[in-house]
C-alpha positions as CSV (number, residue, x, y, z in Angstrom):
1,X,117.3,84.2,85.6
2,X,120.8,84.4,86.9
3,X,122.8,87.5,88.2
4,X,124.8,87.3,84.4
5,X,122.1,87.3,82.5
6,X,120.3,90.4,84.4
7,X,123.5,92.5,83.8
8,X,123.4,91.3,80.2
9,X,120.1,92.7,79.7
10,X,120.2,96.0,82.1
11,X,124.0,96.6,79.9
12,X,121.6,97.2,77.0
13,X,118.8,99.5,79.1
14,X,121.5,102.8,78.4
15,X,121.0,102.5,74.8
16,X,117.1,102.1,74.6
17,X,114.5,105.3,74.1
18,X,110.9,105.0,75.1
19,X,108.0,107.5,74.7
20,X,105.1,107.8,77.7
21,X,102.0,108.5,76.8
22,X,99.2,109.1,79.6
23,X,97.6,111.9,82.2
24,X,100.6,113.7,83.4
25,X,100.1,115.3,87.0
26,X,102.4,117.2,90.3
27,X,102.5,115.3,93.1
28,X,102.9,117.6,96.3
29,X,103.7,115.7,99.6
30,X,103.9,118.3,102.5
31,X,105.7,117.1,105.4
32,X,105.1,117.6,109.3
33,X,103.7,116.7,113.1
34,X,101.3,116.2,114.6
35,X,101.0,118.0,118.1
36,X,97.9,118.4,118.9
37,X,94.0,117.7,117.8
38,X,92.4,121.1,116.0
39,X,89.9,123.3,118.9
40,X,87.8,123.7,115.6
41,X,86.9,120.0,114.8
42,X,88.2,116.3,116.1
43,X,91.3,116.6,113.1
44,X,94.8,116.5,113.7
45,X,96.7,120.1,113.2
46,X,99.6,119.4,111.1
47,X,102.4,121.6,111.9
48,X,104.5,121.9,108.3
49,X,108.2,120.9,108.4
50,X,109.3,120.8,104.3
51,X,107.6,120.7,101.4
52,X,108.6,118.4,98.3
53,X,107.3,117.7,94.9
54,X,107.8,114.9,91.9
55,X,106.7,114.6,88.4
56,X,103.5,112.4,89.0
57,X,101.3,110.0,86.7
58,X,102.5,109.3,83.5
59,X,105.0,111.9,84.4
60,X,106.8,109.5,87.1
61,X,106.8,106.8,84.8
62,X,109.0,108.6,82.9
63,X,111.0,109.5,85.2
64,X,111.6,105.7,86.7
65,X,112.4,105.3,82.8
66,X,114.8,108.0,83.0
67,X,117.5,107.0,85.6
68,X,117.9,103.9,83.7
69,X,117.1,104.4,79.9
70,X,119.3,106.5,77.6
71,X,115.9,109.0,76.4
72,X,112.6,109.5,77.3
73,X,109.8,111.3,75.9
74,X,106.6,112.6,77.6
75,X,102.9,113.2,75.5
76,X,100.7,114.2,77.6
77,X,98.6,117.2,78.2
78,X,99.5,120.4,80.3
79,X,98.3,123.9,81.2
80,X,100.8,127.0,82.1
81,X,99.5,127.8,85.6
82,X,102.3,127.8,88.5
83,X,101.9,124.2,89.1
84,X,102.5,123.5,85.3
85,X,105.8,125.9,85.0
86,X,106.8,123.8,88.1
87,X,105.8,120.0,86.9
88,X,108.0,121.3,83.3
89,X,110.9,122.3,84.9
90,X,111.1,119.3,87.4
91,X,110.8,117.3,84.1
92,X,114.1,119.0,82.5
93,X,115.9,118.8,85.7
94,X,115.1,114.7,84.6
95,X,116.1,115.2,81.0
96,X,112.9,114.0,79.8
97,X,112.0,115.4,76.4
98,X,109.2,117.6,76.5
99,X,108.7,118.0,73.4
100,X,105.7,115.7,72.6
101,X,103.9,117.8,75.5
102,X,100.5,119.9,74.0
103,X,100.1,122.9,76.1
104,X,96.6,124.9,76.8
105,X,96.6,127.3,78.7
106,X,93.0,126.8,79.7
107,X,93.7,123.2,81.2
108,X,94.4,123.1,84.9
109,X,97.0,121.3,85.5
110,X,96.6,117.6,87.9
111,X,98.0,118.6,91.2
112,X,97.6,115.6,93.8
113,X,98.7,117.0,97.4
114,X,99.4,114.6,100.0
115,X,100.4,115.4,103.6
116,X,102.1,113.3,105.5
117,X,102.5,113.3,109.2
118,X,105.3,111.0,110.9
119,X,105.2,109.1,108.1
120,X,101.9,108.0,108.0
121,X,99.5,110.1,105.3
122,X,97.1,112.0,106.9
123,X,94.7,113.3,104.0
124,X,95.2,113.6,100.3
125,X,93.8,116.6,98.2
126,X,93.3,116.5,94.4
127,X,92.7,119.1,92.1
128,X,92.1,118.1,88.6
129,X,89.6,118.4,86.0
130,X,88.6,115.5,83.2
131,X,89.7,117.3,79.8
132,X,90.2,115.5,77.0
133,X,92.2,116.9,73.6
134,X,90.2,118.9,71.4
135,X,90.7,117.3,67.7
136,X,93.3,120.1,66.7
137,X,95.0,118.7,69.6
138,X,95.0,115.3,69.2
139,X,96.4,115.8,65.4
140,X,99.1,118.0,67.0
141,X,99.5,114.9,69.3
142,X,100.0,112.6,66.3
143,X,102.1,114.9,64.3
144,X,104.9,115.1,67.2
145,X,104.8,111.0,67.9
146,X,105.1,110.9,63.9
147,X,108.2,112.8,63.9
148,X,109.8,110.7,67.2
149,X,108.7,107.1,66.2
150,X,111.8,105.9,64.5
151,X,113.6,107.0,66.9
152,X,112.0,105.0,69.9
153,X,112.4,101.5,70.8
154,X,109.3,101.3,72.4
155,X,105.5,103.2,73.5
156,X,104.1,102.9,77.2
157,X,100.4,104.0,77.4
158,X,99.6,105.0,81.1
159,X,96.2,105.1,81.7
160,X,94.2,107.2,84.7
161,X,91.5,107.7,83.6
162,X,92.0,111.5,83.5
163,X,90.4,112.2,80.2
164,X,93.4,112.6,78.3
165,X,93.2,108.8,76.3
166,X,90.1,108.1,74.1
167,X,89.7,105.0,71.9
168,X,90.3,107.0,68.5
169,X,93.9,108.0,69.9
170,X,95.0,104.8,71.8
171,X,93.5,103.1,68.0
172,X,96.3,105.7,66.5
173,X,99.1,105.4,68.1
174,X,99.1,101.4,68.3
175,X,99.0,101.4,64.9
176,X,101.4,103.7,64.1
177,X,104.0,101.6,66.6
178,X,103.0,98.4,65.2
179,X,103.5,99.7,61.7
180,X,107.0,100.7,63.2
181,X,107.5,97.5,64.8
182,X,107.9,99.2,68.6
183,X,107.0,97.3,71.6
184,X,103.8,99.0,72.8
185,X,102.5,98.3,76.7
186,X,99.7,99.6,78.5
187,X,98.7,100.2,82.1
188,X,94.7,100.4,82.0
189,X,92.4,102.0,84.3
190,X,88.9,100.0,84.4
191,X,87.0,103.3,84.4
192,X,88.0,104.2,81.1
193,X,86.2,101.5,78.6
194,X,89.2,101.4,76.5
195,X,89.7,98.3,74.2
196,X,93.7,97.3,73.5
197,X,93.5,95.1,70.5
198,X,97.1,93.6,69.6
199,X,99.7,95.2,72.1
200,X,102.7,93.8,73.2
201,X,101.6,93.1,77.5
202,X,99.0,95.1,79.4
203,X,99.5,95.3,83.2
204,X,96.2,95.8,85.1
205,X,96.4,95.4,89.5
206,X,94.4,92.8,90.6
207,X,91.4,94.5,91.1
208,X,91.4,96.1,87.7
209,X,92.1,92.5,86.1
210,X,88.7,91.4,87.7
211,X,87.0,94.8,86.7
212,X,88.2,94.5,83.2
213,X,87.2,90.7,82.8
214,X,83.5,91.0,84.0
215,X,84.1,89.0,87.1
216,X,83.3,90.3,90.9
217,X,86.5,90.6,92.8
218,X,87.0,87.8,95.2
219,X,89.8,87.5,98.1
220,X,93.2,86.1,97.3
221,X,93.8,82.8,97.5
222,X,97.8,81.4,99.0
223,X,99.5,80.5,96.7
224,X,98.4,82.6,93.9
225,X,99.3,79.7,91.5
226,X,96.1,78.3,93.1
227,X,93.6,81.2,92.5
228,X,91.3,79.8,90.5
229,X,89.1,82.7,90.1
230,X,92.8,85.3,88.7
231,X,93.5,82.6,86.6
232,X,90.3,82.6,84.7
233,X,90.4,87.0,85.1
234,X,93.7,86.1,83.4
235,X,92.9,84.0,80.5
236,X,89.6,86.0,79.5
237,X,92.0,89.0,78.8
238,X,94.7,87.4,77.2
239,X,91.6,86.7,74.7
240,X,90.2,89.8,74.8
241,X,92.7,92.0,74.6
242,X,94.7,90.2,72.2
243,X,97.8,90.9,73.9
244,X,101.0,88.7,73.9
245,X,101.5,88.6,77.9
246,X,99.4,90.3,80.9
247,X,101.3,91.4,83.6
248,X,98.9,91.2,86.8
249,X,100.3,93.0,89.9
250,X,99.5,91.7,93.2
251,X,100.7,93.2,95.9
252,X,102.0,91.6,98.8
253,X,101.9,88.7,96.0
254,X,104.3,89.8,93.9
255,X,103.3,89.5,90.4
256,X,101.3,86.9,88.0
257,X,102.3,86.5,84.6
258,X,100.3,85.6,81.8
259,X,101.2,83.7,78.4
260,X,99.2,82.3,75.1
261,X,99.8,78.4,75.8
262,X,101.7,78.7,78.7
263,X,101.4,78.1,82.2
264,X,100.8,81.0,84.3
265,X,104.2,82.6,85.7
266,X,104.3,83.4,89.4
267,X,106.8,85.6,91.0
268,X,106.5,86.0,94.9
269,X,107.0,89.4,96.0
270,X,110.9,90.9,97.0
271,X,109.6,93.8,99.3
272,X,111.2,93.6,102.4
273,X,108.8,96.5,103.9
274,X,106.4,97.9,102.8
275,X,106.3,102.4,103.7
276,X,104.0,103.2,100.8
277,X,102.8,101.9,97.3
278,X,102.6,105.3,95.9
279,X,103.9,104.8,92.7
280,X,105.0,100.9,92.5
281,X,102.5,100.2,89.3
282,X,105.0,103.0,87.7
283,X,107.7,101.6,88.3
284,X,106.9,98.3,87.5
285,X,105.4,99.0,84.1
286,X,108.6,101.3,83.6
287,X,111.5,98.5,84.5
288,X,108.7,95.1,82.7
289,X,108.7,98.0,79.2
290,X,112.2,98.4,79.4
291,X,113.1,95.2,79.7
292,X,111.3,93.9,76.6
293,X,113.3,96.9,74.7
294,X,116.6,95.6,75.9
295,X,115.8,92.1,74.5
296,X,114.4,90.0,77.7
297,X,111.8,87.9,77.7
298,X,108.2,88.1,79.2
299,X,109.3,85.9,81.9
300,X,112.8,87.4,82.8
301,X,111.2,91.6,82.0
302,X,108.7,90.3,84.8
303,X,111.4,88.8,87.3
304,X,113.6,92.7,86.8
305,X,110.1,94.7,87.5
306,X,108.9,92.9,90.2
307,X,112.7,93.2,91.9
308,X,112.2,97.3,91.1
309,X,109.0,97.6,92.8
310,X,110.1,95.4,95.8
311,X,112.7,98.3,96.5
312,X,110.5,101.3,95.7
313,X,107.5,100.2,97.9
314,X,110.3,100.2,100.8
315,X,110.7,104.5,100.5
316,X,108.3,106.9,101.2
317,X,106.6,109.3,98.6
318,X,106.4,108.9,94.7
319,X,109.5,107.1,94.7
320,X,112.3,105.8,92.0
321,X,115.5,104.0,91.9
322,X,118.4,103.7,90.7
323,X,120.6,101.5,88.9
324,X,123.0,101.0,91.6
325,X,119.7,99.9,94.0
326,X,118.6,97.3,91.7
327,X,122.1,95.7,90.4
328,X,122.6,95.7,94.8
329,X,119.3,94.1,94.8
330,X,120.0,91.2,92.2
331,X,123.5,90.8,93.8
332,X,121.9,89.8,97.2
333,X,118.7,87.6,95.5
334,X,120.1,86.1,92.5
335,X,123.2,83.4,91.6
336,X,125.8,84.6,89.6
């Protein structure tokens, strides 16, 4: 793909409207130094400097959608502690619709805390409780996609295995996209026993490719092209999940596209460094759905999301970008 044809396709990312379905959560990073080694066990005492925090989950999926995509939409499931008035109004500062949200105010709210010491994380504490939607919820959940699908171009389904997604409504809302004819992708978590039947791409991690495919995780293999053992993980999903592509991140391998009766599609990775990962799968399910919407193909959706998450992984935190970073990107990797 040439530099012409990525700004033919991100000139159409403006105009397209996506919904995010999945576990919504705060991230909290809390900033510092270290100084000295606690008198009360061998632990470093972190002395706080600034705390920040991010939509997180599904959450920052939407927002990676956001700076690039003319609407988004959040469903997911939220309480209304502190950390939930806080996680909404971070959200409208973003301009993501929140109107697909169902509120308890029983649920607690995922809050992941991370602190982070010269840039290195020292510990991460999560708070969080699997709670799934009650049935009156779940048809209040249905209701509000009802009333949004025509207007969306496509459905991303983001996965962590938090308790909010059950087979009965993943079965729902793929078939109420498909009846719509919306591009519906899904990023899985192997720890929910989920079955995708008929989606447009699902885009597991390496590990979570193996997990899903029955097969014990083996080392990588240079060049990936030659991994025998991800190219069969790869090919048993594309038949068991039915999907038309599987995206399989790799890491510091950049990504591995899979097609029906096609040869496997390998992208090296474009990460110059590498600070964190925190929040690379987002953003390359964001940019790869996105894509799709705006008319690319598999191959050329997977060449603009592997460029995203070659940028992200280079900032600390749950990170995003921006337009300008990835058109700068493409300008320095790609022919006009």
């Amino acid at each position: 793909m040439n530099r012409s044809r990525f700004q033919q396709i991100a000139s159409r990312f403006p105009e397209m409207k996506l919904l995010v379905v999945g576990d919504i959560m705060l991230d909290e990073f809390i900033w510092g130094r270290v100084k000295r080694i606690s008198p009360e066990a061998p632990v470093p005492v972190v002395e706080v400097d600034r705390e920040t925090h991010y939509p997180g989950g599904a959450a920052n999926v939407a927002r990676n959608l956001r700076a690039f995509s003319g609407s988004v939409h959040l469903l997911g499931l939220i309480g209304s502690n502190s950390h939930a008035l806080q996680l909404k109004s971070l959200l409208a500062a973003d301009r993501i619709g929140l109107d697909c949200l169902v509120e308890d105010p029983a649920y607690q709210t995922i809050v992941k805390t991370r602190i982070i010491a010269r840039n290195q994380q020292v510990v991460r504490v999560d708070r969080e409780r699997k709670v799934g939607l009650t049935h009156l919820q779940t048809a209040q959940a249905l209701e509000k996609l009802d009333g949004l699908i025509d207007q969306i171009d496509g459905i991303i389904i983001e996965d962590y295995a938090k308790g909010l997604l059950n087979q009965d409504l993943v079965d729902a809302i793929i078939e109420k996209a498909r009846e719509a004819g919306k591009i519906v992708t899904i990023d899985p978590n192997p720890q929910n026993h989920l079955q995708w039947k008929g989606v447009t791409s699902i885009k597991p991690n390496r590990s979570e490719a193996f997990a899903a495919a029955g097969l014990p995780l083996s080392d990588p293999v240079e060049p990936a092209t030659a991994d025998t053992e991800l190219l069969k993980a790869g090919q048993i999903l594309l038949e068991r999940w039915n999907t038309e592509s599987l995206l399989v991140t790799l890491s510091e391998q950049g990504i591995m596209l899979f097609q029906r009766d096609r040869a496997p599609f390998h992208i090296p990775t474009r990460a110059q460094e590498v600070f964190d990962v925190s929040g690379a799968g987002d953003t390359t399910i964001a940019l790869f759905t996105l894509s799709l919407c705006a008319g690319a193909s598999p191959s050329e959706a997977a060449l603009i999301a592997n460029q995203a998450a070659g940028i992200v992984v280079g900032k600390l935190g749950t990170a995003t970008l921006t337009p300008a970073e990835l058109q700068e990107s493409f300008a320095a990797d790609f022919v006009s």
